[in-house]
N, C-alpha and C positions, 0 to 999 in steps of 0.2 A: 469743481467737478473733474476736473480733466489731472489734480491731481491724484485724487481716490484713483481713477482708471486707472493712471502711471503705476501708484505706489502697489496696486492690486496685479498687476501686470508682473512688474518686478517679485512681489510675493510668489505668483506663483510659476513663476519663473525658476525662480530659486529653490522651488519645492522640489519641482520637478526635475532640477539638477541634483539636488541634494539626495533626488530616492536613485535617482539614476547609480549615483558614484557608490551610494551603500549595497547597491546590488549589485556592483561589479565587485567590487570590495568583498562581499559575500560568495558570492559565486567562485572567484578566485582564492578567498582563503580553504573553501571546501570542495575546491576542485579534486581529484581521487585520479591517480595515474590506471589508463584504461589496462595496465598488465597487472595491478594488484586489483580490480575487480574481476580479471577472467581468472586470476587466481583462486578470488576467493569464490566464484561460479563454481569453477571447476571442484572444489576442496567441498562445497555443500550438495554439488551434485552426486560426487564419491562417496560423501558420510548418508546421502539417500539409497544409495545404490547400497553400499552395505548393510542397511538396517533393514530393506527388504530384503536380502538376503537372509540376512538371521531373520525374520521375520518368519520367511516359506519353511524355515529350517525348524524352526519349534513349531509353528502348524504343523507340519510333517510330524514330527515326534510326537506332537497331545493325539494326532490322528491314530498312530500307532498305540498308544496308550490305551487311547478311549475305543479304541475299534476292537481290542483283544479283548477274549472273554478272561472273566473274573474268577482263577481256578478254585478261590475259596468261598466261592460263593456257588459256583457248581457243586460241588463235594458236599455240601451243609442242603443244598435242595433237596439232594436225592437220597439223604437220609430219612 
């Protein structure tokens, strides 16, 4: 009995080493340098910031569009 305990001890002993070292292992190969992340922050915050811009830009314009009256469809009523 006291060798079950041992060899089960030892099992998960060695488990628990083994997820340790892969985690580190993991962690460090996909470590990411904290100046190419505010990089790429800042490059999807800029490509946000201009697609609203064009965004307000064409509302603005279909508003203009759809807001003016329709000179050929006046002209054909009042016929």
């Amino acid at each position: 009995m006291t060798r079950r305990a041992f060899w089960l001890t030892v099992g998960f002993g060695l488990g628990i080493a083994a997820a340790t070292r892969a985690r580190h292992r993991v962690d460090a190969a996909t470590a990411v340098p904290a100046r190419v992340v505010d990089r790429l922050r800042r490059d999807v915050a800029d490509a946000v910031a201009d697609g609203r811009i064009e965004m307000r830009g064409r509302e603005a314009a279909l508003r203009r569009v759809f807001a003016a009256p329709n000179v050929d469809e006046d002209d054909t009523a009042g016929r």
